[in-house]
BAGU-550625 format. One record per atom (N, C-alpha, C, CB): residue number from 1; atom name; x, y, z. Coordinates in Angstrom, 1 decimal. Glycine has a CB too. Example, Ala and Ser with C-alpha at 12.3 -4.5 7.8 and 13.67 -1.06 7.14 Angstrom:
<fibas>
FIBA; 1; N; 13.2; -5.7; 7.8
FIBA; 1; CA; 12.3; -4.5; 7.8
FIBA; 1; C; 13.2; -3.3; 7.8
FIBA; 1; CB; 11.3; -4.5; 9.0
FIBA; 2; N; 12.8; -2.2; 7.1
FIBA; 2; CA; 13.7; -1.1; 7.1
FIBA; 2; C; 12.9; 0.0; 7.9
FIBA; 2; CB; 14.1; -0.6; 5.7
</fibas>
This chain:
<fibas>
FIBA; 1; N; 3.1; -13.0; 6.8
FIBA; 1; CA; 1.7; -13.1; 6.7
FIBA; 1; C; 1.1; -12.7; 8.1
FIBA; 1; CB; 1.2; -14.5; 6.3
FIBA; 2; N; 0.4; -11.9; 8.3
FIBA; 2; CA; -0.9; -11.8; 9.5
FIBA; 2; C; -2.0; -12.5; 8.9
FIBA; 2; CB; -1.5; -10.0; 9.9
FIBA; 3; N; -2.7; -12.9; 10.6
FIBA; 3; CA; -4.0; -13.3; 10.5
FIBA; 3; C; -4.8; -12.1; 10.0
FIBA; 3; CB; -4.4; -13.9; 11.8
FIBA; 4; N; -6.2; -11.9; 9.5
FIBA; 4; CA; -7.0; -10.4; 9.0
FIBA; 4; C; -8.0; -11.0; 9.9
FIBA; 4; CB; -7.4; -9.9; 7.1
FIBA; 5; N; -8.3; -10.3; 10.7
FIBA; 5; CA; -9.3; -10.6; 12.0
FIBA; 5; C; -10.7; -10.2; 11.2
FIBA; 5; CB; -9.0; -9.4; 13.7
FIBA; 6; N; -10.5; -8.6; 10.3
FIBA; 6; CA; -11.3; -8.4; 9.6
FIBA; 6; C; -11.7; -9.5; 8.4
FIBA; 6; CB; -11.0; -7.2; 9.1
FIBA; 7; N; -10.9; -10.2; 8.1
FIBA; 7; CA; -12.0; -11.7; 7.4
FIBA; 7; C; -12.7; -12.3; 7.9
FIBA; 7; CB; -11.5; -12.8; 6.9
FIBA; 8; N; -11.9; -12.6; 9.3
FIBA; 8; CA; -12.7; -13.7; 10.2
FIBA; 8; C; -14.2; -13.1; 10.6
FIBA; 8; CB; -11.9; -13.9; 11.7
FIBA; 9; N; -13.8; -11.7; 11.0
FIBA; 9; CA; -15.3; -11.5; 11.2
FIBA; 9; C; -16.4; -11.1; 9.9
FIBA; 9; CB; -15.4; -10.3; 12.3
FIBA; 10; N; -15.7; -11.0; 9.1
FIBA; 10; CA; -16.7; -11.0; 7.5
FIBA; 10; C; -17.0; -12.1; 7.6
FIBA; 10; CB; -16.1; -10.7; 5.7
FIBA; 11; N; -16.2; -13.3; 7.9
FIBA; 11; CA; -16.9; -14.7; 7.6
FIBA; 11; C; -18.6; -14.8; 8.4
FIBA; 11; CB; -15.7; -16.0; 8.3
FIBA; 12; N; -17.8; -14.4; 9.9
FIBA; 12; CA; -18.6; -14.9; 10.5
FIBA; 12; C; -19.8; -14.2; 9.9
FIBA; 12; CB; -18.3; -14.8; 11.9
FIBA; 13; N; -20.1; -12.8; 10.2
FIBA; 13; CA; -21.4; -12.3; 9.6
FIBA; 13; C; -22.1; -12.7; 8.0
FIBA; 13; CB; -21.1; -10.9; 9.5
FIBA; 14; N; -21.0; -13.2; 7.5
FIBA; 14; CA; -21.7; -13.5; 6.1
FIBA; 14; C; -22.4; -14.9; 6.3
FIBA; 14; CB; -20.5; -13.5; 4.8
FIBA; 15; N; -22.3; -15.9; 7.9
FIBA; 15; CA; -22.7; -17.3; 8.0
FIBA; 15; C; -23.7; -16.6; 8.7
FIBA; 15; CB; -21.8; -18.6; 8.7
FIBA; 16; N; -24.6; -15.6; 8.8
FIBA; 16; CA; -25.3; -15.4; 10.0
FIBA; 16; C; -25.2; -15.3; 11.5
FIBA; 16; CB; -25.9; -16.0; 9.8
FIBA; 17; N; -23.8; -15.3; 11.7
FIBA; 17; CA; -23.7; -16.2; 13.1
FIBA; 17; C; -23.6; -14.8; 14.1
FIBA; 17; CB; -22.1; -17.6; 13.2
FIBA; 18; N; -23.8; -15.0; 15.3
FIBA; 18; CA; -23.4; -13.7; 16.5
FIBA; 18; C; -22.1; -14.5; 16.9
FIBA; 18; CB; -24.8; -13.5; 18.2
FIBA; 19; N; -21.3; -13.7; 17.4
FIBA; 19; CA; -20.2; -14.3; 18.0
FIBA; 19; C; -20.6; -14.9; 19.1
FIBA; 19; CB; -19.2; -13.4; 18.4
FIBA; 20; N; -21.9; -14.8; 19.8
FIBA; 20; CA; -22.0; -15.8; 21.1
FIBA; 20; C; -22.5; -17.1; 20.5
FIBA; 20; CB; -23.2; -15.2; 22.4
FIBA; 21; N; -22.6; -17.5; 19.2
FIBA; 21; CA; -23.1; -18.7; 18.7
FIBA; 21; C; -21.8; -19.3; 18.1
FIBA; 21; CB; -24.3; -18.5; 17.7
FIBA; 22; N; -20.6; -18.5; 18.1
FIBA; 22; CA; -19.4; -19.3; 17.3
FIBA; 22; C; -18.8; -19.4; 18.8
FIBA; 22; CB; -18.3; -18.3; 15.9
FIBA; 23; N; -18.9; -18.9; 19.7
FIBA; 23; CA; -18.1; -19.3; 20.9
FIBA; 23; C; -18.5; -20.6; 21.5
FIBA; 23; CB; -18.2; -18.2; 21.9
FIBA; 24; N; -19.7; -20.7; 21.4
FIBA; 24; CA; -20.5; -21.9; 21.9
FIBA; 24; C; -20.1; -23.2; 21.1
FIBA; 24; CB; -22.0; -21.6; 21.7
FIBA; 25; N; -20.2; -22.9; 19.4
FIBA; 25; CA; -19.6; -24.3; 18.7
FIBA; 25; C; -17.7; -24.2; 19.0
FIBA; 25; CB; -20.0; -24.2; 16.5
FIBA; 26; N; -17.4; -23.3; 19.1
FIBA; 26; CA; -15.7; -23.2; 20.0
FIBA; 26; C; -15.7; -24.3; 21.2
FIBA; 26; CB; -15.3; -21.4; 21.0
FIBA; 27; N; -16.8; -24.3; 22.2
FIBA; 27; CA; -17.0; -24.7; 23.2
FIBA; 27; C; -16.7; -24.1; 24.7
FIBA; 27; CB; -16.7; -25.6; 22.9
FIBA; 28; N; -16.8; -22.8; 24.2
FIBA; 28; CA; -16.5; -22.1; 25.3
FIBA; 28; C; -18.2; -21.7; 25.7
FIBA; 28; CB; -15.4; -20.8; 24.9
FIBA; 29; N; -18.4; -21.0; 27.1
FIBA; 29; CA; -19.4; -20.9; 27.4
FIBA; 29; C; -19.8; -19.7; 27.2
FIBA; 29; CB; -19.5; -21.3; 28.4
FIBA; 30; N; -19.5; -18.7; 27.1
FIBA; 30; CA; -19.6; -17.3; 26.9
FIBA; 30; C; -19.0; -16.6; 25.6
FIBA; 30; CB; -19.0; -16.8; 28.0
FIBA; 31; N; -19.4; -15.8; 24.8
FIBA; 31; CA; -19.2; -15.2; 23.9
FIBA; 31; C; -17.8; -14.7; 24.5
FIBA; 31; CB; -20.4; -14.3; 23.5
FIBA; 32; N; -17.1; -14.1; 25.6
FIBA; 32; CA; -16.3; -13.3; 25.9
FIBA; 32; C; -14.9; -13.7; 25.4
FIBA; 32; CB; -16.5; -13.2; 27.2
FIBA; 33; N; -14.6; -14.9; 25.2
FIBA; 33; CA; -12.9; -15.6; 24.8
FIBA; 33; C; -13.2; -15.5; 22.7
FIBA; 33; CB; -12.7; -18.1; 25.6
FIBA; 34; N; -14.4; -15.3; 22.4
FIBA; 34; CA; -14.1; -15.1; 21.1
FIBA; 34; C; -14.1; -13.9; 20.9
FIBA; 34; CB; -14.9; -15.7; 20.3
FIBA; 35; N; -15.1; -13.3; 21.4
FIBA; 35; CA; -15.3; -11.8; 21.4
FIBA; 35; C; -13.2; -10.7; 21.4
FIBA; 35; CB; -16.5; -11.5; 23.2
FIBA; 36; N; -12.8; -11.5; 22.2
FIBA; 36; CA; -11.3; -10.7; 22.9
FIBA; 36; C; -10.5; -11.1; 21.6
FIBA; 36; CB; -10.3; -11.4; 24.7
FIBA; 37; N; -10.8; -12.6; 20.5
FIBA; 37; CA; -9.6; -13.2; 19.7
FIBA; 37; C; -10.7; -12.2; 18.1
FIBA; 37; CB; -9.4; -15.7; 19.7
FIBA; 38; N; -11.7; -12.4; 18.3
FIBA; 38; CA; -12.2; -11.4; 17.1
FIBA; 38; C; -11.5; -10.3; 17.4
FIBA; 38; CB; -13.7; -11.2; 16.9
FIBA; 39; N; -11.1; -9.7; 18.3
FIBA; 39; CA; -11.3; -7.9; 18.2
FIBA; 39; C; -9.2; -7.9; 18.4
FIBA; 39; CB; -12.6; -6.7; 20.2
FIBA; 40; N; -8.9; -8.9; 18.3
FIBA; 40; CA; -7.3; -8.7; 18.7
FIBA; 40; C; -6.5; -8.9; 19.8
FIBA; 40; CB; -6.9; -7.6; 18.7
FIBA; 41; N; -7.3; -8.9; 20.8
FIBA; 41; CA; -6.8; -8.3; 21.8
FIBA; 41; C; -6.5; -9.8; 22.8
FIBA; 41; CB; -7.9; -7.0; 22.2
FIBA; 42; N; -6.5; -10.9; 22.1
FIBA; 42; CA; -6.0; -11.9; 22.7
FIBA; 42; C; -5.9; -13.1; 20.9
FIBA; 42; CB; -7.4; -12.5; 24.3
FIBA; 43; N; -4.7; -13.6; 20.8
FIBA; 43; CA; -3.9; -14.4; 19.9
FIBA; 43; C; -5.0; -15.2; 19.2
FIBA; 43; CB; -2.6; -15.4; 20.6
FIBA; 44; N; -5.1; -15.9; 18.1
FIBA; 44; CA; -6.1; -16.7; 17.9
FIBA; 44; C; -4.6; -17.7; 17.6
FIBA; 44; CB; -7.6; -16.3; 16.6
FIBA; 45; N; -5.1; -19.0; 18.2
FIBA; 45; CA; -3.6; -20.5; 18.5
FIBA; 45; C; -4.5; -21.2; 17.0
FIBA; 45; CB; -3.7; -22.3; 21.0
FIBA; 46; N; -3.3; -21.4; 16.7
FIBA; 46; CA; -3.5; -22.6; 15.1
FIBA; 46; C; -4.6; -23.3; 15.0
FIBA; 46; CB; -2.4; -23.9; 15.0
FIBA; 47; N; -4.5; -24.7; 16.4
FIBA; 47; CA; -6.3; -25.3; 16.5
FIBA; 47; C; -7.5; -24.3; 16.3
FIBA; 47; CB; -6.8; -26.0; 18.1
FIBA; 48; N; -7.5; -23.7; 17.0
FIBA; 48; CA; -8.2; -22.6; 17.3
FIBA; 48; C; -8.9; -21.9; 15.9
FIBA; 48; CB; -7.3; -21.6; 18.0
FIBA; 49; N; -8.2; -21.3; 15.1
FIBA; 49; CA; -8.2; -21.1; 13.6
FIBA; 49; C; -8.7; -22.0; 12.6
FIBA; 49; CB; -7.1; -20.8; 13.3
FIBA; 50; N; -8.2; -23.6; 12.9
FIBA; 50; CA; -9.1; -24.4; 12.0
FIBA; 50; C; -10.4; -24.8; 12.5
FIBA; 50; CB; -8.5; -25.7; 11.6
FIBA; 51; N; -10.7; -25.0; 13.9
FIBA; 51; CA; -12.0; -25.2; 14.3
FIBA; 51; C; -12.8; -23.8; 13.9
FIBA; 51; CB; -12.1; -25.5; 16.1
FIBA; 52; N; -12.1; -22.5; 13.5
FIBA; 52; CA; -13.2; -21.4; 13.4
FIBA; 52; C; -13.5; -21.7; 11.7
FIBA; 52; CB; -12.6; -19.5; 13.7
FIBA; 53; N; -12.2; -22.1; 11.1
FIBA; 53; CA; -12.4; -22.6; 9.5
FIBA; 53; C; -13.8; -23.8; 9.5
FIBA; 53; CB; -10.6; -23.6; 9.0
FIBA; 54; N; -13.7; -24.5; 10.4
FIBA; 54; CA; -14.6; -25.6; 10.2
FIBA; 54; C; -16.0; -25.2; 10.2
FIBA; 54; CB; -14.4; -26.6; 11.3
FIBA; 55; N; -15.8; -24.5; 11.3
FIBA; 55; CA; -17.4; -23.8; 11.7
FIBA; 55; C; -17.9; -23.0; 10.7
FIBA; 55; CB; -17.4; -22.9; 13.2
FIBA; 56; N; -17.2; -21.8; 9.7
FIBA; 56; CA; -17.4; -21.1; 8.7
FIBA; 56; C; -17.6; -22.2; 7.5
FIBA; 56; CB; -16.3; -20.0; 8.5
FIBA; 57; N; -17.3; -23.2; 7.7
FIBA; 57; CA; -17.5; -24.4; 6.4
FIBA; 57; C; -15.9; -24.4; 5.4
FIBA; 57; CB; -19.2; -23.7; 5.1
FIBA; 58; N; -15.5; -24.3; 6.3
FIBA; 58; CA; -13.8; -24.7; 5.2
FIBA; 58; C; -13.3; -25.7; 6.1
FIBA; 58; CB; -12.3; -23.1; 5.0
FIBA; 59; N; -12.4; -26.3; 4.8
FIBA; 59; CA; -11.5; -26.9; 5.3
FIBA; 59; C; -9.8; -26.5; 6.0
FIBA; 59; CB; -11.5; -27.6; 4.4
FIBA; 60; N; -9.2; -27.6; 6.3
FIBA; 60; CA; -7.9; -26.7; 6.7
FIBA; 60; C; -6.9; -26.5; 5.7
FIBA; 60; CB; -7.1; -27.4; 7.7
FIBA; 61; N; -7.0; -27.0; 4.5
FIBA; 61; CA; -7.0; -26.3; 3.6
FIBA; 61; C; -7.1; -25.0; 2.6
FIBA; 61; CB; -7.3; -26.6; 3.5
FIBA; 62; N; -8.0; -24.8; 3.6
FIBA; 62; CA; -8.2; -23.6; 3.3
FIBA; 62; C; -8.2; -22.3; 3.6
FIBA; 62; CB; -8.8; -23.6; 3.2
FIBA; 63; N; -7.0; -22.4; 4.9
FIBA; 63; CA; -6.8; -21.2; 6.3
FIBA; 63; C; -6.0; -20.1; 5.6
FIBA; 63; CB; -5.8; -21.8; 7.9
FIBA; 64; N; -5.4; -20.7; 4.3
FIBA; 64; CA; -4.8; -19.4; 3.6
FIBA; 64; C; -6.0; -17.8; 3.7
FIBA; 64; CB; -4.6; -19.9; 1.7
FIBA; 65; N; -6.9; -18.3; 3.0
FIBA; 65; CA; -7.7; -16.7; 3.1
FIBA; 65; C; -8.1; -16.6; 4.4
FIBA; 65; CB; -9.2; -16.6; 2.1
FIBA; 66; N; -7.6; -16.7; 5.7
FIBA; 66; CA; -7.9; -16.1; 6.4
FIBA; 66; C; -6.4; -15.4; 7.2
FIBA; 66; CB; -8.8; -17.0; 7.0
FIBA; 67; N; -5.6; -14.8; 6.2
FIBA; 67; CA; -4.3; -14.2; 6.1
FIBA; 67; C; -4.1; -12.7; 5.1
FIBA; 67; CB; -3.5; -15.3; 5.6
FIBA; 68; N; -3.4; -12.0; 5.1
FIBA; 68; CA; -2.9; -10.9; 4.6
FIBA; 68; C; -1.4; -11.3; 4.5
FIBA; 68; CB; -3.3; -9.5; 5.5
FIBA; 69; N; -1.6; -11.3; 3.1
FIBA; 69; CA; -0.6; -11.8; 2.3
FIBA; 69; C; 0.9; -10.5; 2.3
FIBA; 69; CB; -1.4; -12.1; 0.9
FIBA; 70; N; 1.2; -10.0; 3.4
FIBA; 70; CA; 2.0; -8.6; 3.5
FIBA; 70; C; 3.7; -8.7; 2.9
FIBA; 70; CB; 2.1; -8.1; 5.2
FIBA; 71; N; 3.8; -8.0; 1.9
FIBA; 71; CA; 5.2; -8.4; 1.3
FIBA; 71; C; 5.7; -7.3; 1.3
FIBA; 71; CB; 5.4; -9.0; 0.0
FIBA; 72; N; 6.9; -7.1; 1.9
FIBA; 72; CA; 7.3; -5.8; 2.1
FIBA; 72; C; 8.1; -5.7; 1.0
FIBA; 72; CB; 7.8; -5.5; 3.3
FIBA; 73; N; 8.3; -4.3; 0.2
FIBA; 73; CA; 8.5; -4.0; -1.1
FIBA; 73; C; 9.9; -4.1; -0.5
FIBA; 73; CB; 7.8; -2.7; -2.0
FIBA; 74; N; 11.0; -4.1; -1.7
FIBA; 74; CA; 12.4; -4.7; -1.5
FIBA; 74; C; 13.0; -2.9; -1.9
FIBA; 74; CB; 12.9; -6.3; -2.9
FIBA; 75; N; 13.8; -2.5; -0.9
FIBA; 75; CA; 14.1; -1.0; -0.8
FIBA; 75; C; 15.2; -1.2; -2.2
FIBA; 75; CB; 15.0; -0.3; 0.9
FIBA; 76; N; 15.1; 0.0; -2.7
FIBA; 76; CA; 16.5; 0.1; -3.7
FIBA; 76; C; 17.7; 0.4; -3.4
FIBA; 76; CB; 16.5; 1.0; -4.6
FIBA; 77; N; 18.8; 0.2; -3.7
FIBA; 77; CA; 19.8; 0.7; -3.1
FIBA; 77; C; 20.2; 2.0; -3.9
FIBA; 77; CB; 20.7; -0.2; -2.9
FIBA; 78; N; 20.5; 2.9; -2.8
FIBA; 78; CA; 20.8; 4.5; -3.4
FIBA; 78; C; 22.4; 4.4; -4.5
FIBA; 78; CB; 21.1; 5.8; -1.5
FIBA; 79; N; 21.4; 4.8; -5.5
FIBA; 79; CA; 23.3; 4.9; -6.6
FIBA; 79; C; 24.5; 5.3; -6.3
FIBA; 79; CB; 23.4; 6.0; -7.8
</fibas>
């Protein structure tokens, strides 16, 4: 499973929110540490992921959909 960064940020836009207003309920001061975990380019850590769950209105429960469910197809073996 991967995290889908592209959900997280569907969430966020579908709550109305700017990323400088989810960084703030994060409790960071600046949009810039969400901005780097929305776009990839820095890890989003486990807490981290249920406080964004919380803030989008889920529970932790509910962090599955914020995953890509990737199964890699099982090769055949050549006859």
């Amino acid at each position: 499973m991967t995290l889908d960064l592209n959900r997280i940020r569907a969430e966020r836009i579908a709550k109305g929110m700017t990323q400088d207003e989810v960084a703030k309920k994060m409790g960071w001061k600046t949009r810039t540490p969400y901005a780097k975990r929305e776009n990839g380019i820095v890890a989003i850590g486990a807490d981290e992921l249920i406080n964004l769950a919380l803030i989008f209105g889920y529970t932790k429960d509910d962090l599955g959909i914020f995953f890509n469910h990737n199964v890699p197809e099982k090769e055949h073996a050549a006859s």
